[in-house]
PDB file of N, CA, C and O in Angstrom, chain B, residues numbered from 101:
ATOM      1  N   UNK B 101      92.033  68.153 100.168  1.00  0.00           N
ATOM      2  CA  UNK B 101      90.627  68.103  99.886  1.00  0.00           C
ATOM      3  C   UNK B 101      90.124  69.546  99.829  1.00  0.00           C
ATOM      4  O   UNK B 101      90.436  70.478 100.570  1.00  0.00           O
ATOM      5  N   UNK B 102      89.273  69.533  98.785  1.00  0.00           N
ATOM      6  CA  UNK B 102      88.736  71.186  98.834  1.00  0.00           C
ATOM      7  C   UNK B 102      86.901  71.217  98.216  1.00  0.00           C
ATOM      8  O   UNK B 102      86.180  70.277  97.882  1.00  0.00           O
ATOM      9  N   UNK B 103      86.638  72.632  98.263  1.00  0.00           N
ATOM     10  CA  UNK B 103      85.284  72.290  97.652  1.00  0.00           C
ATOM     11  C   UNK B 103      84.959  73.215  96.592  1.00  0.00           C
ATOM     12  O   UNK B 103      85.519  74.267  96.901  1.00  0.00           O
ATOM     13  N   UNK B 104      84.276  73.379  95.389  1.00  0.00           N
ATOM     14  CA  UNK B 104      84.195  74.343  94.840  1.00  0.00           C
ATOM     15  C   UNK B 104      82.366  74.433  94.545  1.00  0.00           C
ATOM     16  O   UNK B 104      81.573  73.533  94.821  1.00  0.00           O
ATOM     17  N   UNK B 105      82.081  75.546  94.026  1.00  0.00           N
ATOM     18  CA  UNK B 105      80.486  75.370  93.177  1.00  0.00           C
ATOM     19  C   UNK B 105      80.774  74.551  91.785  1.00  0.00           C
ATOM     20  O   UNK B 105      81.778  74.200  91.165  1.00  0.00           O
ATOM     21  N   UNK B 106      79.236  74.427  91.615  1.00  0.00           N
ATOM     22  CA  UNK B 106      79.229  73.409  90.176  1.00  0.00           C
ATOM     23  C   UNK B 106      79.080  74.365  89.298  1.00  0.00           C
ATOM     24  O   UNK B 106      78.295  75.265  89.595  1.00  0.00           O
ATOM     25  N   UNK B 107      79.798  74.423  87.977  1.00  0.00           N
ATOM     26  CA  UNK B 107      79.961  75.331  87.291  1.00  0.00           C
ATOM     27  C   UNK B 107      78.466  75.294  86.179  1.00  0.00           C
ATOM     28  O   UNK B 107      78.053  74.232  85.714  1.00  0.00           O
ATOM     29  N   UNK B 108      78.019  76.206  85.987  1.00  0.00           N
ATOM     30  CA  UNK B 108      76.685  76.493  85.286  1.00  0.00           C
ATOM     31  C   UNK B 108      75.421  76.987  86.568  1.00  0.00           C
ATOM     32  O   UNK B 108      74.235  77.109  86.260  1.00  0.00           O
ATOM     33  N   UNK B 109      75.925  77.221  87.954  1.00  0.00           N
ATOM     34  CA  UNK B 109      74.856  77.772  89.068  1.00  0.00           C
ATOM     35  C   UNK B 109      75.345  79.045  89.723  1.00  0.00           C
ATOM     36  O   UNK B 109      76.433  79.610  89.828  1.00  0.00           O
ATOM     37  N   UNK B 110      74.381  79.220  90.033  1.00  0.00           N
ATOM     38  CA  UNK B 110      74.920  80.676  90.804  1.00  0.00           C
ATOM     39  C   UNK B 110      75.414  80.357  91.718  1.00  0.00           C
ATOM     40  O   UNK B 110      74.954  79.415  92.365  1.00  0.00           O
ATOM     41  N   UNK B 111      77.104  81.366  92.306  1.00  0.00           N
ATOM     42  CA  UNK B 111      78.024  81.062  92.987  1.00  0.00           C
ATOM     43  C   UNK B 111      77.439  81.241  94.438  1.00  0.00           C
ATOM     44  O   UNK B 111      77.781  80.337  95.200  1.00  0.00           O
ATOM     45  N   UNK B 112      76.640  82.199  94.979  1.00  0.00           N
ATOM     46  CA  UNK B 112      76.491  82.637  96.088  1.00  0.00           C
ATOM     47  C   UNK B 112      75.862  81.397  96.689  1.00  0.00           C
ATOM     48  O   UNK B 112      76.384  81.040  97.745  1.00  0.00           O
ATOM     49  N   UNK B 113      74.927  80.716  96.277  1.00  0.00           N
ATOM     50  CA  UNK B 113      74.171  79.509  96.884  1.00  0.00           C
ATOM     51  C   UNK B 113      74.321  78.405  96.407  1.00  0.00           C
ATOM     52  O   UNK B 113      73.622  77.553  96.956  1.00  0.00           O
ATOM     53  N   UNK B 114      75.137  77.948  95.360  1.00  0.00           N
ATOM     54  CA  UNK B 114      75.380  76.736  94.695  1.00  0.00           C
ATOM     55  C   UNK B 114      75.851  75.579  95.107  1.00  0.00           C
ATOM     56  O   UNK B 114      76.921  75.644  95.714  1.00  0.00           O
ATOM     57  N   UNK B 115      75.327  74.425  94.947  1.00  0.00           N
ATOM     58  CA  UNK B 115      75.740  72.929  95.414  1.00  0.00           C
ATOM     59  C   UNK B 115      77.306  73.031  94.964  1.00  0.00           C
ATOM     60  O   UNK B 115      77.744  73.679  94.013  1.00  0.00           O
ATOM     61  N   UNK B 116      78.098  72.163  95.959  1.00  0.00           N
ATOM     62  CA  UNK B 116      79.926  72.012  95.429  1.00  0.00           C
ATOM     63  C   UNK B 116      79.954  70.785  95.271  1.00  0.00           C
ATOM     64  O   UNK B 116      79.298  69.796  95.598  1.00  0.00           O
ATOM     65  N   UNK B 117      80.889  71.054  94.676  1.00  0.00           N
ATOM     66  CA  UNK B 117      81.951  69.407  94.348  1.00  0.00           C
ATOM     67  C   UNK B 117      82.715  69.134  95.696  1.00  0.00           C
ATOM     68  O   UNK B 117      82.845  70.041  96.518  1.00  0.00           O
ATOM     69  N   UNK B 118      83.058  68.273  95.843  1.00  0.00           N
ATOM     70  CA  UNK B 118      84.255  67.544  96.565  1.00  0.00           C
ATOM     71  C   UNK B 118      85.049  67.291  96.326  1.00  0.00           C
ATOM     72  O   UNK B 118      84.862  66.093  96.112  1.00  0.00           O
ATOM     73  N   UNK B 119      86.615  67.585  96.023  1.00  0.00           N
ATOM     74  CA  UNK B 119      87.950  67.471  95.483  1.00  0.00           C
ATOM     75  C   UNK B 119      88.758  66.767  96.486  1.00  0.00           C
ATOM     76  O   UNK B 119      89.267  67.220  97.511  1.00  0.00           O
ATOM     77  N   UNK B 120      88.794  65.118  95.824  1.00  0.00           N
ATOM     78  CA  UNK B 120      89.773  64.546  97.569  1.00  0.00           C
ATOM     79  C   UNK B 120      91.286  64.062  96.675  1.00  0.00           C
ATOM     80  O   UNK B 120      91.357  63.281  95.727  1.00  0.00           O
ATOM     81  N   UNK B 121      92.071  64.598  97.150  1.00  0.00           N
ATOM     82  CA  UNK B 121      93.788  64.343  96.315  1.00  0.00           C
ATOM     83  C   UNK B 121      93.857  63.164  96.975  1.00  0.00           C
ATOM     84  O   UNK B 121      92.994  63.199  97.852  1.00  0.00           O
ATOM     85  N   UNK B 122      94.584  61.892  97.006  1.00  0.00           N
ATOM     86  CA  UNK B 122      95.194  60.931  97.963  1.00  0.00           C
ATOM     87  C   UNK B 122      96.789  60.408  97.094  1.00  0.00           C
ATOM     88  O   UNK B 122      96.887  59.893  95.980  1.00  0.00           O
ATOM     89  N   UNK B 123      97.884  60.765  98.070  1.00  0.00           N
ATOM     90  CA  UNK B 123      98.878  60.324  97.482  1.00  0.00           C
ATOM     91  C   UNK B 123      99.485  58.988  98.381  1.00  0.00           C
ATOM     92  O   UNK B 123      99.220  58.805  99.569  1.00  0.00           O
ATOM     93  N   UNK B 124     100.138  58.324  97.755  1.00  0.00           N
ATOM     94  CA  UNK B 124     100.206  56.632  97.741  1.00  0.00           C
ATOM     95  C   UNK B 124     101.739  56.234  97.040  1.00  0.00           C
ATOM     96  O   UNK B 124     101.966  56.133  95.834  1.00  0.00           O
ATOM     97  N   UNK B 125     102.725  56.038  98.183  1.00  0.00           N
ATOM     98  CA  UNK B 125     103.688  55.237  97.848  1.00  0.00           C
ATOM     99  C   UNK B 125     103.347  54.180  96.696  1.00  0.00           C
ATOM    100  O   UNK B 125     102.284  53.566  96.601  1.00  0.00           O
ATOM    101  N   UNK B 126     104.549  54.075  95.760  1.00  0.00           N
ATOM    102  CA  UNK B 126     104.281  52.755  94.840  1.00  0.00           C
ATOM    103  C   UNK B 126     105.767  52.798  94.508  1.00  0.00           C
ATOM    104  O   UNK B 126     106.474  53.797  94.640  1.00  0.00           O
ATOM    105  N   UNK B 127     106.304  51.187  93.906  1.00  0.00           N
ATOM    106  CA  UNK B 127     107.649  51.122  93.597  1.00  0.00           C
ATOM    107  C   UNK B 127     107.586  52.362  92.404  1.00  0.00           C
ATOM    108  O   UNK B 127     106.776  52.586  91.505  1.00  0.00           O
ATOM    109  N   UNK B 128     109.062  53.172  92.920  1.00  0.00           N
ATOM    110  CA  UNK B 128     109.666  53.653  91.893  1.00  0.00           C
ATOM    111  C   UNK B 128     108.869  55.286  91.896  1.00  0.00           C
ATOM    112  O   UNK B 128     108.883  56.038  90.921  1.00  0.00           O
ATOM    113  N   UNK B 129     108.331  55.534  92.965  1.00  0.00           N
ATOM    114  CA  UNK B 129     107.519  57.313  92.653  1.00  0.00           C
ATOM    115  C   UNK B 129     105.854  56.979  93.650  1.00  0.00           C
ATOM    116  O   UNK B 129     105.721  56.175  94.572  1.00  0.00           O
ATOM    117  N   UNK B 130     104.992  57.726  93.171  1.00  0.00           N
ATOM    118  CA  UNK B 130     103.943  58.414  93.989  1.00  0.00           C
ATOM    119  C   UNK B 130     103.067  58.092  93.144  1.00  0.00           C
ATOM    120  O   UNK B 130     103.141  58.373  91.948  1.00  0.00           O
ATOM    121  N   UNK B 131     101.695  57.162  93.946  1.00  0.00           N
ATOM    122  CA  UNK B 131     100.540  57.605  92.797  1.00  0.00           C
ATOM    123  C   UNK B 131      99.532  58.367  93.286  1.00  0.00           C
ATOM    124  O   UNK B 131      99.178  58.043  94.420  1.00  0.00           O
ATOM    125  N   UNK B 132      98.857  59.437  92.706  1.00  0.00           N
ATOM    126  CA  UNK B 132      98.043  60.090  92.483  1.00  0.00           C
ATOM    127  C   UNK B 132      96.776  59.800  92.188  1.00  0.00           C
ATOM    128  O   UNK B 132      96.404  59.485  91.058  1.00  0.00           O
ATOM    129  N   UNK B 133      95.841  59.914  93.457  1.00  0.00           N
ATOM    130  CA  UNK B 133      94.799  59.287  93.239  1.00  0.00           C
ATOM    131  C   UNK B 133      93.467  60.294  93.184  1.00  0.00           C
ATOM    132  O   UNK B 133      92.887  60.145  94.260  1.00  0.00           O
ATOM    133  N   UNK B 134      92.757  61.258  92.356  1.00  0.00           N
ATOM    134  CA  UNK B 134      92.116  62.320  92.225  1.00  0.00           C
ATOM    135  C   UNK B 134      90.707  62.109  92.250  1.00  0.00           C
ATOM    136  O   UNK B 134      90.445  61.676  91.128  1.00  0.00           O
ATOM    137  N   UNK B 135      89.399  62.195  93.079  1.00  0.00           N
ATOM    138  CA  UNK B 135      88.284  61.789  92.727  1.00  0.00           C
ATOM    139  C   UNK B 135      87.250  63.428  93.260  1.00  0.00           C
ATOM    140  O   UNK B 135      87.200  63.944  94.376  1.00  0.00           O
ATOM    141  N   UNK B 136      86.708  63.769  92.245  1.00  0.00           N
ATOM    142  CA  UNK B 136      85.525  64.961  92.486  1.00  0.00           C
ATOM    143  C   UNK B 136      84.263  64.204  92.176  1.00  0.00           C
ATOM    144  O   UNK B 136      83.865  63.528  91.228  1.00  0.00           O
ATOM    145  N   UNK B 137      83.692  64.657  93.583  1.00  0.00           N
ATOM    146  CA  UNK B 137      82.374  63.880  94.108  1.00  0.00           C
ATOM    147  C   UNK B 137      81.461  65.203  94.177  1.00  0.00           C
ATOM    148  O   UNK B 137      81.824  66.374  94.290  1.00  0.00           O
ATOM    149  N   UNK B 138      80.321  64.727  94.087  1.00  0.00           N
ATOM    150  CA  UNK B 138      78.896  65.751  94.433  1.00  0.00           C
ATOM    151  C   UNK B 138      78.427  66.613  92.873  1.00  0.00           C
ATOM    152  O   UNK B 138      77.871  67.683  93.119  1.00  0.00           O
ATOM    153  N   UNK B 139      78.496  66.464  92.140  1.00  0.00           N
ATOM    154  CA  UNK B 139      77.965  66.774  90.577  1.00  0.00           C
ATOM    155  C   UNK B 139      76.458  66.442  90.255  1.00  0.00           C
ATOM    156  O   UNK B 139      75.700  66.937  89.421  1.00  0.00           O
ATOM    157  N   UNK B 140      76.291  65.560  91.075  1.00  0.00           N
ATOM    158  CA  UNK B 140      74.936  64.502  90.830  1.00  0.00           C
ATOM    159  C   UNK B 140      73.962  65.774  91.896  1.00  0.00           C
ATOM    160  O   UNK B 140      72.752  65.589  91.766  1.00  0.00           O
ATOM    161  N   UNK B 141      74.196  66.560  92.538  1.00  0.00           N
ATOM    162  CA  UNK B 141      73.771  67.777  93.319  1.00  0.00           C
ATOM    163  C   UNK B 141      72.642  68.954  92.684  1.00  0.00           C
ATOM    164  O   UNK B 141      71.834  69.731  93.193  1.00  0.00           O
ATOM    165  N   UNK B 142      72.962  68.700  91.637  1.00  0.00           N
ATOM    166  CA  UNK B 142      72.483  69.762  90.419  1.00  0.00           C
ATOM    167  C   UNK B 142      71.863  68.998  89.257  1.00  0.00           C
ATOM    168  O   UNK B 142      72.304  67.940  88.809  1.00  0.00           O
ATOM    169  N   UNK B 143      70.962  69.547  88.889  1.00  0.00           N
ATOM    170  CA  UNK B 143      70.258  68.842  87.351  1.00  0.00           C
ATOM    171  C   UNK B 143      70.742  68.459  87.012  1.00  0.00           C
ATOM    172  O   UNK B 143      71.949  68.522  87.246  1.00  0.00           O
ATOM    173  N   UNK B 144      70.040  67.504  85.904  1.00  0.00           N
ATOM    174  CA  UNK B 144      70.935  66.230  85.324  1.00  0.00           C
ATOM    175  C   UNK B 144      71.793  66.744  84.249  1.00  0.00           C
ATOM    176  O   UNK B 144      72.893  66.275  83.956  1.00  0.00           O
ATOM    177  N   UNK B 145      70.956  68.189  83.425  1.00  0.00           N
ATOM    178  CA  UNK B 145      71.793  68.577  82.560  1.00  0.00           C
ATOM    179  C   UNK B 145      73.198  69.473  82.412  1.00  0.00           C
ATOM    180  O   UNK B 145      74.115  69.662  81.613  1.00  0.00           O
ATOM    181  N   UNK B 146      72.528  70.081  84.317  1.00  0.00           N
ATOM    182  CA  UNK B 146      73.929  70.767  84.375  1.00  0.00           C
ATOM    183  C   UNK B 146      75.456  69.748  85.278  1.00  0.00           C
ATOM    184  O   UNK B 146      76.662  69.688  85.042  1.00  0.00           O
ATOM    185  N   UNK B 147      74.748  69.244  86.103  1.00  0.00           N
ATOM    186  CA  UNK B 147      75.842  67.725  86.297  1.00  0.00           C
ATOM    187  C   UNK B 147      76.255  66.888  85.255  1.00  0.00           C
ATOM    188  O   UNK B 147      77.195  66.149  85.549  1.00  0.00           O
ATOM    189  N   UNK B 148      75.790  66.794  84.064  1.00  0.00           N
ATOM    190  CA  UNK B 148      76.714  66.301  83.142  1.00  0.00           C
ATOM    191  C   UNK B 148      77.348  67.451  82.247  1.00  0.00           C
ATOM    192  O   UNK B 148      78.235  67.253  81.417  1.00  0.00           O
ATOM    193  N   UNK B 149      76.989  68.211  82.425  1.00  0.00           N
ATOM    194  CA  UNK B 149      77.961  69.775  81.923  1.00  0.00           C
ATOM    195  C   UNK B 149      79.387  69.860  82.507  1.00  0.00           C
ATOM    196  O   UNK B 149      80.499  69.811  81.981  1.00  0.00           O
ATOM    197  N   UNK B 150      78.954  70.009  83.813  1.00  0.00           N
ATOM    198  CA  UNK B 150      79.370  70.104  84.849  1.00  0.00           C
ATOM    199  C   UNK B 150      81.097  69.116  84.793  1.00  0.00           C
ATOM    200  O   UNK B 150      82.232  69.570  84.648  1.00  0.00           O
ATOM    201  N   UNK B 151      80.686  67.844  84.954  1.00  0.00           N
ATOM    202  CA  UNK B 151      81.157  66.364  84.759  1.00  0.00           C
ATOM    203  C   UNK B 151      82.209  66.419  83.738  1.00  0.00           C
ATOM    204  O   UNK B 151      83.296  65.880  83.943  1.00  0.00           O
ATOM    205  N   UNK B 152      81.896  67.153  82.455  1.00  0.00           N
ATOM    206  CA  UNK B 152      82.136  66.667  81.316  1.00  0.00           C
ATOM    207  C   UNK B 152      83.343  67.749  81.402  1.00  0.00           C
ATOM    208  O   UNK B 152      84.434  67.204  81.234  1.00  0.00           O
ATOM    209  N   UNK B 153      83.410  69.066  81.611  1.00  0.00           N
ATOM    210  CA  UNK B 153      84.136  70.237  81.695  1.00  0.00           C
ATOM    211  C   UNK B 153      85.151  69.612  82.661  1.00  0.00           C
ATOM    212  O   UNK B 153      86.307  69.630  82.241  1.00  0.00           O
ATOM    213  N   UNK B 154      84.985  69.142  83.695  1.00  0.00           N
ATOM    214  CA  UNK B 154      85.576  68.915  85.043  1.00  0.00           C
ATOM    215  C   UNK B 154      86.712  68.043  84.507  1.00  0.00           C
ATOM    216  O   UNK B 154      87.830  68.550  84.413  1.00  0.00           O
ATOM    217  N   UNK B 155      86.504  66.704  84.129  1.00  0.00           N
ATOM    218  CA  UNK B 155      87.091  65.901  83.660  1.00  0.00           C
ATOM    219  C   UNK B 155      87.984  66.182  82.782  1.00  0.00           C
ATOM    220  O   UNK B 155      89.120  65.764  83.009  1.00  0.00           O
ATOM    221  N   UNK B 156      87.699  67.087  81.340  1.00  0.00           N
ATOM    222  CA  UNK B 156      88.406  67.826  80.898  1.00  0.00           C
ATOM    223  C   UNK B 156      89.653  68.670  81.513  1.00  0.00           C
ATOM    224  O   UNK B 156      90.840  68.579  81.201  1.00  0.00           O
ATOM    225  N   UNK B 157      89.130  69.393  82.336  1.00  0.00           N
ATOM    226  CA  UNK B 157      90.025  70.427  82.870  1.00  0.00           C
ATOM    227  C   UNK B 157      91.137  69.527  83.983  1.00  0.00           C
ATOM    228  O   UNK B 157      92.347  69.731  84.069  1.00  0.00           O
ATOM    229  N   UNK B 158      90.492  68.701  84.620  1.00  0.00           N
ATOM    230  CA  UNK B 158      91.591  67.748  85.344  1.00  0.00           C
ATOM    231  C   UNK B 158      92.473  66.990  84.318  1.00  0.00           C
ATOM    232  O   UNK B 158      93.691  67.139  84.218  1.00  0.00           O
ATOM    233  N   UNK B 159      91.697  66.146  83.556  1.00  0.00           N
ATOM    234  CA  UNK B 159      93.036  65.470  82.576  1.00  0.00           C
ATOM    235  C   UNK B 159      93.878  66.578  81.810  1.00  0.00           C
ATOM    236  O   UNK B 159      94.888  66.150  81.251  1.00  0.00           O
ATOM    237  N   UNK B 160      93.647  67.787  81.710  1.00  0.00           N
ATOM    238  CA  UNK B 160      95.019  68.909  81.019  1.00  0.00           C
ATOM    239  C   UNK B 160      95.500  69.052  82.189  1.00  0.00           C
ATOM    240  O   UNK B 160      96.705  68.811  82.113  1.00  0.00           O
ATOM    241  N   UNK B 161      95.121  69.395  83.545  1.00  0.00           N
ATOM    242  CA  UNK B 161      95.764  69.797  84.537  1.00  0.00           C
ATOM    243  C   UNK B 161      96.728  68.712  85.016  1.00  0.00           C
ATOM    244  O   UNK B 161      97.835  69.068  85.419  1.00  0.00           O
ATOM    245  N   UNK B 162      96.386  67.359  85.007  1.00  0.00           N
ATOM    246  CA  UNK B 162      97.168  66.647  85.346  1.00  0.00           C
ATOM    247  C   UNK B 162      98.531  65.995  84.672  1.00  0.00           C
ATOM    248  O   UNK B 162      99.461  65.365  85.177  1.00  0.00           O
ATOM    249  N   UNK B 163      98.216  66.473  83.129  1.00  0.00           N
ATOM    250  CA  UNK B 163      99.152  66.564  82.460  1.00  0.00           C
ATOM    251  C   UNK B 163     100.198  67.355  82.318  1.00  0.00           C
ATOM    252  O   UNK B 163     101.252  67.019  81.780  1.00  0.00           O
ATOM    253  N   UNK B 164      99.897  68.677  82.899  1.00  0.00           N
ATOM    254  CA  UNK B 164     101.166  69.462  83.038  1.00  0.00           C
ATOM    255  C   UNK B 164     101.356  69.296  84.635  1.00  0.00           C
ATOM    256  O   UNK B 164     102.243  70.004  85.111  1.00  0.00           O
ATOM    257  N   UNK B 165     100.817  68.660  85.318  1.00  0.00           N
ATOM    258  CA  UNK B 165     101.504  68.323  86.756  1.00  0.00           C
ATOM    259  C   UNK B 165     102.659  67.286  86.783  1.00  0.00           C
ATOM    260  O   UNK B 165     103.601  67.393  87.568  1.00  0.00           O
ATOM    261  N   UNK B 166     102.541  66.310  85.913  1.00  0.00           N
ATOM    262  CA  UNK B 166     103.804  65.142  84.897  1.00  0.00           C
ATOM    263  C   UNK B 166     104.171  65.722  84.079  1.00  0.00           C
ATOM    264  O   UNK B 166     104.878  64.844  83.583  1.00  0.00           O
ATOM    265  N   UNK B 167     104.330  66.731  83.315  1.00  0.00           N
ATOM    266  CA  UNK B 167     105.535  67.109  82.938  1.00  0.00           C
ATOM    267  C   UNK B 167     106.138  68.010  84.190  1.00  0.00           C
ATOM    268  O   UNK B 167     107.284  67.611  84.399  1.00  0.00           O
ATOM    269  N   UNK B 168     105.916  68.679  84.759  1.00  0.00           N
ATOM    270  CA  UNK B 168     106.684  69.736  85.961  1.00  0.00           C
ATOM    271  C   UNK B 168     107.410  68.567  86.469  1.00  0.00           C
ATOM    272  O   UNK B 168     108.637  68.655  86.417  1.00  0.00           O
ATOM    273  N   UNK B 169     106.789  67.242  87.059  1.00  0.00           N
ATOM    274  CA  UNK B 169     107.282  66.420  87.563  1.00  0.00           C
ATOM    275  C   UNK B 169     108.532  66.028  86.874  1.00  0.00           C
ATOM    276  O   UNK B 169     109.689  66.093  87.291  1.00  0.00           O
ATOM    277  N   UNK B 170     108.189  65.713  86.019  1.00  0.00           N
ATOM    278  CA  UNK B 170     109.236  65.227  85.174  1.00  0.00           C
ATOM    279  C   UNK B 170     110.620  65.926  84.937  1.00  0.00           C
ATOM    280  O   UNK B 170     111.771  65.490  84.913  1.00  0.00           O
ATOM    281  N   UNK B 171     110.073  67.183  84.769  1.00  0.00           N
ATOM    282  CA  UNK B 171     111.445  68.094  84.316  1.00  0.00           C
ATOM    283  C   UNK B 171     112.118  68.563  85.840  1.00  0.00           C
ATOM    284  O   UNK B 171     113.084  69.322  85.757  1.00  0.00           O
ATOM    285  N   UNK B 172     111.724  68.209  87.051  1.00  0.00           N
ATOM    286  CA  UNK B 172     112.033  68.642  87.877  1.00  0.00           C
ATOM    287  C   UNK B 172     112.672  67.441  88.880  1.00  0.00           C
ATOM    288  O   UNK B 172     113.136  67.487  90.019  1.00  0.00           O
ATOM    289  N   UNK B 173     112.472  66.331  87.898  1.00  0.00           N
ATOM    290  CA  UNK B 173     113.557  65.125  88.442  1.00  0.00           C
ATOM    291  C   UNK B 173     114.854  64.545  87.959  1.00  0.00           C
ATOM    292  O   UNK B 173     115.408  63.652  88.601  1.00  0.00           O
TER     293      UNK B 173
END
């Protein structure tokens, strides 16, 4: 679990996200369960900025976390 600022505010005083990882036995490997909370913290326009980037940047990130996986089994 970690926390970061919401991207589009100033860093020194800015509302964060909440980053909670949860990993979870399942037949056959590990599931990966990823949820960033607290976006709704910040204007509506910069929480869906915010949201929209985030989501982005996790689904590429999580895609080269399955391939590493992959090539490393």
């Amino acid at each position: 679990m970690f926390r970061w600022a919401i991207e589009g505010l100033p860093e020194d005083d800015a509302p964060q996200t909440l980053v909670d990882f949860t990993l979870e036995p399942v037949s056959g490997g590990t599931r990966l369960r990823l949820v960033e909370s607290g976006s709704a913290q910040a204007a509506a326009d910069v929480a869906h900025a915010a949201h929209k980037a985030n989501s982005q940047g996790w689904d590429a990130e999580l895609v080269d976390l399955e391939t590493y996986l992959d090539a490393a089994a």
